[in-house]
Structure formats: structure tokens, C-alpha cells
C-alpha positions as a printed NumPy array, in Angstrom:
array([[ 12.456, -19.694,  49.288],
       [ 10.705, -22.275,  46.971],
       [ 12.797, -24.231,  45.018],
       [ 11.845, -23.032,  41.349],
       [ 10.911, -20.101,  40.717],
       [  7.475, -19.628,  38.529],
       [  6.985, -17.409,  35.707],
       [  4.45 , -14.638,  35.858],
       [  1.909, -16.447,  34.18 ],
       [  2.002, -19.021,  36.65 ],
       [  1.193, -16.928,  39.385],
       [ -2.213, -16.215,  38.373],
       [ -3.953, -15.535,  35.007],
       [ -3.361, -12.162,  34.404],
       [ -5.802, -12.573,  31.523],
       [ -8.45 , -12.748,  33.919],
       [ -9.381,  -8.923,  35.019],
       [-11.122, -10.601,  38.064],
       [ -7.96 , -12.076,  38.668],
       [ -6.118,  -9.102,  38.938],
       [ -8.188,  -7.669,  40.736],
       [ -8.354, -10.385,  43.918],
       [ -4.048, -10.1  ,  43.428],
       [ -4.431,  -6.317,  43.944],
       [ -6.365,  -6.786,  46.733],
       [ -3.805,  -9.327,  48.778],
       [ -0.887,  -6.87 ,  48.003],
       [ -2.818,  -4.129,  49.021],
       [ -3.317,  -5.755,  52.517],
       [ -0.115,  -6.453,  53.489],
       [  0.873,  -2.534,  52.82 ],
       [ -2.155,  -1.44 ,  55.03 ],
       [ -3.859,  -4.644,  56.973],
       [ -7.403,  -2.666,  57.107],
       [ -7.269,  -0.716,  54.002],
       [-10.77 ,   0.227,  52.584],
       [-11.389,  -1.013,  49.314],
       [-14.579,   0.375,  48.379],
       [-13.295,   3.244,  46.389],
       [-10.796,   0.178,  44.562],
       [-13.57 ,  -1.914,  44.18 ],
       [-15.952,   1.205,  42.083],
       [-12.443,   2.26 ,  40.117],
       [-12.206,  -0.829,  39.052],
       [-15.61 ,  -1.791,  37.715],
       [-15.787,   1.912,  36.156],
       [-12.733,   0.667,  34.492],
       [-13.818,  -2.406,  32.834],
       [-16.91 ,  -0.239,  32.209],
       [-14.546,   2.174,  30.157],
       [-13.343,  -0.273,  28.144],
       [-16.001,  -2.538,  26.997],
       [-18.086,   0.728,  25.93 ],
       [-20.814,   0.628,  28.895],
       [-18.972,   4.054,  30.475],
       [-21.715,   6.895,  29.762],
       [-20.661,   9.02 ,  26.459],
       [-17.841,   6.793,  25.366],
       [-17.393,   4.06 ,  22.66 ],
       [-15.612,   0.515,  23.373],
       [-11.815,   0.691,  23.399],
       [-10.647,  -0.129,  19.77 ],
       [ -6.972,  -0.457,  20.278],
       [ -5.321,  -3.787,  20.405],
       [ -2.011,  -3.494,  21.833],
       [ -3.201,  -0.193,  24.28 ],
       [ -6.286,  -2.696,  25.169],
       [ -7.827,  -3.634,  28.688],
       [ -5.188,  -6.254,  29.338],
       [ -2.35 ,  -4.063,  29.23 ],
       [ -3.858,  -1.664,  31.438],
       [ -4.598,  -3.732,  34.17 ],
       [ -0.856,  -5.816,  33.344],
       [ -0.084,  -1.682,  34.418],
       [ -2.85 ,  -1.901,  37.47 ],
       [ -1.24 ,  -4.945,  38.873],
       [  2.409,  -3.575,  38.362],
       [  1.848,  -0.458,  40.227],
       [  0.63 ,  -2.934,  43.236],
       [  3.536,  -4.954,  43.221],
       [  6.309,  -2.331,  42.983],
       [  4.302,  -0.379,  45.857],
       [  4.604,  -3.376,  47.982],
       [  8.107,  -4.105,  47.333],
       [  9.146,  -0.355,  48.005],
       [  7.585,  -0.902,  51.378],
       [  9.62 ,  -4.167,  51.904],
       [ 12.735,  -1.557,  51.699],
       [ 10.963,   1.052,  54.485],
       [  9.321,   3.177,  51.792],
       [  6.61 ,   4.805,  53.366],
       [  3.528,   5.835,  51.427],
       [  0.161,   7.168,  52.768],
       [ -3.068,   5.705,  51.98 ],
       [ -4.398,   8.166,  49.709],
       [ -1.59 ,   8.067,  47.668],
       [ -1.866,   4.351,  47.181],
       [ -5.28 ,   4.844,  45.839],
       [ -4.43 ,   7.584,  43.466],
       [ -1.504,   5.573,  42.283],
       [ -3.857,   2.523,  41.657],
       [ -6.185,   5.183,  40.174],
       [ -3.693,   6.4  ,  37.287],
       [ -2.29 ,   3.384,  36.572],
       [ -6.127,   2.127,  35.579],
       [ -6.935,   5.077,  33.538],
       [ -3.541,   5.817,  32.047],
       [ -3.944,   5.3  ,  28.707],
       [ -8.106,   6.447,  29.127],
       [ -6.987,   8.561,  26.365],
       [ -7.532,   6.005,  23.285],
       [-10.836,   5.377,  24.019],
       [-13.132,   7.617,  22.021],
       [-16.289,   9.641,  23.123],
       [-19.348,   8.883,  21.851],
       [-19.12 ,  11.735,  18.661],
       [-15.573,  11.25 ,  18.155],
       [-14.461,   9.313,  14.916],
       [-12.229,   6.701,  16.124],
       [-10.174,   4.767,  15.535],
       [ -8.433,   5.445,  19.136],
       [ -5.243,   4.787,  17.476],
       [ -4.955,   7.983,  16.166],
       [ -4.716,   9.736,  19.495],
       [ -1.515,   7.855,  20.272],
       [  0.257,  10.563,  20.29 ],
       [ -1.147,  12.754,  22.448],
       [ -3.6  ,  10.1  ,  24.398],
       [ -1.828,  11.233,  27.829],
       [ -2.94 ,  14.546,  28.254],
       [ -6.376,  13.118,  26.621],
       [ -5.97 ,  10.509,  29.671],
       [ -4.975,  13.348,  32.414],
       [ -8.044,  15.344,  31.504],
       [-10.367,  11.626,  31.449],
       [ -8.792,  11.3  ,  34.945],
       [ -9.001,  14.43 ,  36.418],
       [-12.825,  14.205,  35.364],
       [-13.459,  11.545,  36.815],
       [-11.579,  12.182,  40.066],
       [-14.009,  15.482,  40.61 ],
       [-16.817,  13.745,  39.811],
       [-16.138,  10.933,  42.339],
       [-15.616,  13.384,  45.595],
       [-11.961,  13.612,  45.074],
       [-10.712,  17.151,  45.386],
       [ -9.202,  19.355,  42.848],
       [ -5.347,  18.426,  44.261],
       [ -5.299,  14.867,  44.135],
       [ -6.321,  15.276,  40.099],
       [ -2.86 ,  17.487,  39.79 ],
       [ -1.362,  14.156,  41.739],
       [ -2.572,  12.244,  39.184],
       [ -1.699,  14.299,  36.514],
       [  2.202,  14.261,  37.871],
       [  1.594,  10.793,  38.019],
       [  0.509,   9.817,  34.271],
       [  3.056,  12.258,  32.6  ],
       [  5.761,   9.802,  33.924],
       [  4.339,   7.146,  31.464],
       [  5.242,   9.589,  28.513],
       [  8.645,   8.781,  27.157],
       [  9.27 ,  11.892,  25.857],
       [  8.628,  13.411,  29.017],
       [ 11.974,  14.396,  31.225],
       [ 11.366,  13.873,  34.739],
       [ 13.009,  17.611,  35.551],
       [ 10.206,  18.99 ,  33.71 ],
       [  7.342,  17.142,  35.858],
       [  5.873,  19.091,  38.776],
       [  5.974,  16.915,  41.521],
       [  3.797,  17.819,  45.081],
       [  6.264,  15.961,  47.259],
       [  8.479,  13.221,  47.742],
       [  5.768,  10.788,  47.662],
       [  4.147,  12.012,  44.421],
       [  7.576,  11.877,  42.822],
       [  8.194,   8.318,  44.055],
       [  4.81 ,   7.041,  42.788],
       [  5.052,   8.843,  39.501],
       [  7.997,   7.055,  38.706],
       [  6.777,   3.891,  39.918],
       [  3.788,   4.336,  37.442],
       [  6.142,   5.229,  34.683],
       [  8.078,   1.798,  35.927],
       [  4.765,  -0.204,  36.   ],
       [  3.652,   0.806,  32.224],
       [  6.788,  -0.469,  30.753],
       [  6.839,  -3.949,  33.031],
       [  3.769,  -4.532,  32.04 ],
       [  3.664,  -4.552,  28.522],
       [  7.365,  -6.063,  27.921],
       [  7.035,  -8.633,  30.442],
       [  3.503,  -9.652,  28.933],
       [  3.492, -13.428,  27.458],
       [  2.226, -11.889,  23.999],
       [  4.27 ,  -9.261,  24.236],
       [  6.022, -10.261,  20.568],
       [  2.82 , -11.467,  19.038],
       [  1.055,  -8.448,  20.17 ],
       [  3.479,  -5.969,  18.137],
       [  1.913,  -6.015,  15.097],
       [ -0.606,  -4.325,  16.313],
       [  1.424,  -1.792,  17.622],
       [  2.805,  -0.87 ,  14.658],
       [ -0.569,  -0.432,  13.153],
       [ -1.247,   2.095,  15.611],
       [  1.463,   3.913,  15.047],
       [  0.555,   3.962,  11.581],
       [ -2.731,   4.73 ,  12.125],
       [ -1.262,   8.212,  14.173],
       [  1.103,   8.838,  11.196],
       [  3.911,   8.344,  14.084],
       [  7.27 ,   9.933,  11.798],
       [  9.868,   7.445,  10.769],
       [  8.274,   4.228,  10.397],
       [  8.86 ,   1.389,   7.773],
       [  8.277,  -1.914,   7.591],
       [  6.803,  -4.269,  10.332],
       [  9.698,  -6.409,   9.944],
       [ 12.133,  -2.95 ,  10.951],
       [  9.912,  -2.12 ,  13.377],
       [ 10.839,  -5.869,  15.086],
       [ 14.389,  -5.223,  14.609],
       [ 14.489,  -2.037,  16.508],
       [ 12.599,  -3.594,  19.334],
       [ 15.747,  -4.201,  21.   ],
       [ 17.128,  -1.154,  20.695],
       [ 13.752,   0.292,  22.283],
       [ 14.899,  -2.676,  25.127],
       [ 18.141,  -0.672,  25.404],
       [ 16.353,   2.718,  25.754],
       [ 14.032,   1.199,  28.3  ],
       [ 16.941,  -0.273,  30.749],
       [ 18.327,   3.553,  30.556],
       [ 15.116,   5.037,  31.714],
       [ 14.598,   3.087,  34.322],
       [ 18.214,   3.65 ,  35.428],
       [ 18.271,   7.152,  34.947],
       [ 14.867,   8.769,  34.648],
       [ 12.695,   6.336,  36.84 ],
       [ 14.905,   6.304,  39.618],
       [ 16.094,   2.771,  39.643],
       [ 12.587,   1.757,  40.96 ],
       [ 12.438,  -1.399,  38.779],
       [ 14.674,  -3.165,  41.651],
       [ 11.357,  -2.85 ,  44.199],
       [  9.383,  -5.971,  41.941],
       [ 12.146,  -8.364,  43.63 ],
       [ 11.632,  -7.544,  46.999],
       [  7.671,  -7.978,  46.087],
       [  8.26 , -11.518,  44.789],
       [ 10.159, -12.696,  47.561],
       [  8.341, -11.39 ,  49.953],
       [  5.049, -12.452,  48.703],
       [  5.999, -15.605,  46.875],
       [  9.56 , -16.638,  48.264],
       [ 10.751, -15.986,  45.041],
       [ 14.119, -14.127,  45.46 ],
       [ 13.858, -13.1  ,  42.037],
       [ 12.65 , -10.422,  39.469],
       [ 10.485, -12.352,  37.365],
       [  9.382,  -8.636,  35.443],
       [ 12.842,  -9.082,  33.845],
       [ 13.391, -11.959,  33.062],
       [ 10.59 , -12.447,  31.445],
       [ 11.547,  -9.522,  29.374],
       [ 14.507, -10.125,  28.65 ],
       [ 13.263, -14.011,  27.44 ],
       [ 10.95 , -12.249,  25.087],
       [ 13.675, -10.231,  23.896],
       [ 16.156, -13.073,  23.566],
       [ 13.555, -15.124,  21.555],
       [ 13.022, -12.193,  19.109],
       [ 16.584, -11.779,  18.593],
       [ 16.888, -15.61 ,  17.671],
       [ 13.504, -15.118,  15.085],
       [ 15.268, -12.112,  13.547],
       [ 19.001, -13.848,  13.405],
       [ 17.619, -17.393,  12.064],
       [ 14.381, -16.587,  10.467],
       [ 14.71 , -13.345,   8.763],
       [ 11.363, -12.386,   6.446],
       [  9.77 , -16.046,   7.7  ],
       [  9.373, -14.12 ,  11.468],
       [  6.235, -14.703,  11.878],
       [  6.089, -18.453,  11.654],
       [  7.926, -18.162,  15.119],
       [  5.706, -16.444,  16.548],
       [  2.765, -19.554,  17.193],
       [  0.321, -17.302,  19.345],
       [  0.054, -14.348,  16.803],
       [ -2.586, -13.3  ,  14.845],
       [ -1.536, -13.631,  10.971],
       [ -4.33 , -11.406,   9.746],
       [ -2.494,  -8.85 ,  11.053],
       [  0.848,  -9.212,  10.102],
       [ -0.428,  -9.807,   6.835],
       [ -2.118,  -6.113,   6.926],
       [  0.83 ,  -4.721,   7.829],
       [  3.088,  -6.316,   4.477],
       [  0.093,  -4.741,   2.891],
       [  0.35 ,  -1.162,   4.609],
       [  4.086,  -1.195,   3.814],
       [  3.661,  -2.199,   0.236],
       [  1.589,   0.354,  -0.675],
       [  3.195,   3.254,   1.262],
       [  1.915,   6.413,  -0.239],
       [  0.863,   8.776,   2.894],
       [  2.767,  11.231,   4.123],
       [  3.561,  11.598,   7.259],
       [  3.99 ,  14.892,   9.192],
       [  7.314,  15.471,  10.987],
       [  7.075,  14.35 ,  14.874],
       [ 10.254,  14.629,  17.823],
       [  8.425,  12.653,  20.211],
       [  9.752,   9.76 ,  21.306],
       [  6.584,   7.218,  20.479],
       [  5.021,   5.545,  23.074],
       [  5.794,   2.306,  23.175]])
């Protein structure tokens, strides 16, 4: 075991898509030593494709939190849990390794607008996973995969809604249930565990405003029920996702001699750091927070100023 162990961001620059992408590939490999990575390899540059607006009939991705980096934060995720479920004799078939890596690219494919839509993507947040199921299964059929492994996939994304009970998923088997959950896992890893993960929510919250998302204030509430949202989070993984979060230790010390879960604690740092802003700093938040963008927080003060639209009543939890 090494000696200290390294924060995610240390491991490689998960900024860097191609970087990602070579990661993927090594965890792949030690799940199955000659796994073919051709159809990986055209996912994944249809992917970037999406986003940057060179996919045929659709526009750039506009969203900033739901944004290329999260997804593939979501891509590389999925790999590592994957791995570290086989570490404890979970067995999973080729295919369904693909399909897994498959949804977790595409799972929030439902922001991005097509070419006639009027954007921005934000307003689709809350419904962008069934807009991201049908993107999927699309693309699935149009890339030789068969009718079936699209209602995989489709089991698959609707564990990354959070107001989606497990009990009411149709799963095709163990394995699809396993990896559904393990997507579901991999969505919320990713984009707590992210090193921006505080600076970044400002422009959640003006995506939820942008959907009219019921019950929202100001950006400074919205910080201070972060936690709580932490809370929420540690009981779905617990109860709805199985307990599956456990499998990113066995990854990192199997693949880096790290006998620890570095997905959590570096979630639980940024959550520990935004409970000392919100203690100590009160309204001057966002001076502690030296990576974000101020243009935005300042929009937001403005959006909550001038708070005159009315929203329409939803029950959905928000995704988050």
C-alpha cells in the first residue's frame, strides 16, 4: 500500500476527456485482459461529438453544471465501481460492461438540444432522462445494437433519477439490476466528489431556475441545503443503490494500493468546507470559494432579487 494516499485529482486530470478515456481503458483491461474497444473507442468520440455541437441535428451542450466534464466524471465512475465489484467476485458479461459504459456517457444526452429546439437545455432538467433514454435508445439501433440492450439501457439511466424508486424499475436480470445501480452510484460520485463541485453550484441553481424547479429561493439557501441533499444522498446509496458505493475502495486499492475510498472523502471535504463558509462567512460565501466564477453568483443575487415568476407546482425530487 503506498504510504499517502492521493486525492482524485492527483491520479490523473480528469479535466482532460482524453484522459479519461486512456483511465477507462486500463480498468477495462484488468476486468477482461482482451476486451475489444472499438465500439468504446466510437462511443466515446460520438460523445465528445454530442457535446461540442458536431453530432448531426443537435446544438452544443449549453448547460454548465450538466456539462461534458460531469459526464465523463460519470463515464469514469461507472469504470471504477465495475472494477471494484469484480475485486469482490462480481461477475459481469462483456456486453453489459459496454452498455453500462454506454449509459453512463449519454445519461444526461437529454439537455442537449436538437437543432430546432429553443434551448436553453436547462429547461429540460426535469424531464432530461427520459429525453436521454430515447437519445440512447436511438443511438443504440442505429449503431447495430438490438432492440433489448436499448431497454438495458433504459433500466440503466432511470437509476440516475432521484425520484425514481428502485421497486418501480424493470430490471432484465441480476446483472442489469447491479449495473443500474452502479450507474445511479457513479452519477452522484461524480459530481460531489468533483474538485469544483462547490464553485460549480451556482450554476446549478440557475438551471433549476431556468426549469422553474418548485421551491427554490435564494442561492445562498440553496448552499445551505446542500448538506441536507449530502444526507439524502448517503441514504440512497444505503438503501436504494444497494450499498454499491463500498466497490470504489476495492478499485483504489487494487489499482493504486490505496486502501481507501477517495470518492468520499473527497465529498465529504467539499462538504466540510461548505459547512465552515456557511458557519463563518455567512452572505460573504463566495469570497471562499477562490475557483468560482463571480459573474454567476452575481446573476443569481440578481434572479433572487427580482423574483416575480411563478413557478408551477412539481413532487419530483430535483436532480441534483
Amino acid at each position: 500500500m503506498r504510504e499517502k494516499a492521493e486525492t482524485l485529482s492527483d491520479l490523473l486530470n480528469m479535466k482532460d476527456p482524453s484522459e479519461v478515456y486512456s483511465e477507462v481503458v486500463k480498468i477495462v483491461l484488468l476486468i477482461f485482459p482482451r476486451f475489444d474497444f472499438a465500439p468504446i473507442k466510437k462511443l466515446f468520440c460520438d460523445f465528445l461529438n454530442l457535446f461540442d455541437g458536431s453530432y448531426p441535428g443537435y446544438k452544443k451542450c449549453d448547460t454548465r453544471y450538466h456539462d461534458v466534464v460531469h459526464s465523463t466524471d460519470t463515464f469514469l465512475a461507472m469504470a471504477r465501481l465495475m472494477h471494484g465489484a469484480t475485486v469482490r467476485g462480481v461477475s459481469f458479461s462483456e456486453k453489459g460492461v459496454v452498455l453500462g459504459l454506454i449509459s453512463a456517457l449519454f445519461h444526461d444526452a437529454g439537455y442537449i438540444l436538437f437543432e430546432d429546439e429553443v434551448g436553453p437545455g436547462a429547461r429540460f432538467t426535469l424531464t432530461h432522462v427520459p429525453r436521454s433514454i430515447t437519445f440512447t435508445k436511438n443511438y443504440l439501433l442505429e449503431n447495430g445494437y438490438s432492440r433489448e440492450d436499448g431497454l438495458c439501457c433504459e433500466a440503466f439511466l432511470n437509476c440516475t433519477g432521484l425520484n425514481v424508486k428502485m421497486k418501480e424499475i424493470r430490471f432484465f436480470s441480476e446483472e442489469n439490476e447491479i449495473l443500474g445501480k452502479l450507474l445511479g452510484t457513479a452519477d452522484l460520485l461524480g459530481q460531489m466528489a468533483d474538485r469544483l463541485y462547490l464553485e460549480k453550484l451556482p450554476f446549478l441553481y440557475l438551471e433549476f431556475r431556468t426549469a422553474h424547479v418548485d421551491g427554490l429561493s435564494t442561492i445562498l439557501n440553496f448552499l445551505r441545503e446542500t448538506p441536507d441533499f449530502f444526507k439524502m444522498t448517503l441514504d440512497r446509496f444505503a438503501n436504494e443503490l444497494g450499498g454499491f458505493n463500498r466497490y470504489s475502495r476495492d478499485h483504489f486499492r487494487s489499482r493504486w494500493g490505496i486502501d481507501e475510498d477517495l470518492y468520499m472523502g473527497a465529498i465529504e471535504c467539499n462538504i466540510a468546507y461548505l459547512r465552515f463558509i456557511l458557519d463563518k462567512c455567512g452572505d460573504s460565501y463566495s469570497d471562499y470559494l477562490r475557483r468560482v466564477n463571480f459573474g454567476v453568483v452575481a446573476e443569481c443575487e440578481k434572479l433572487q432579487e427580482n423574483r416575480k415568476e411563478n413557478y408551477r407546482f412539481q413532487s419530483d425530487i430535483p436532480e441534483r
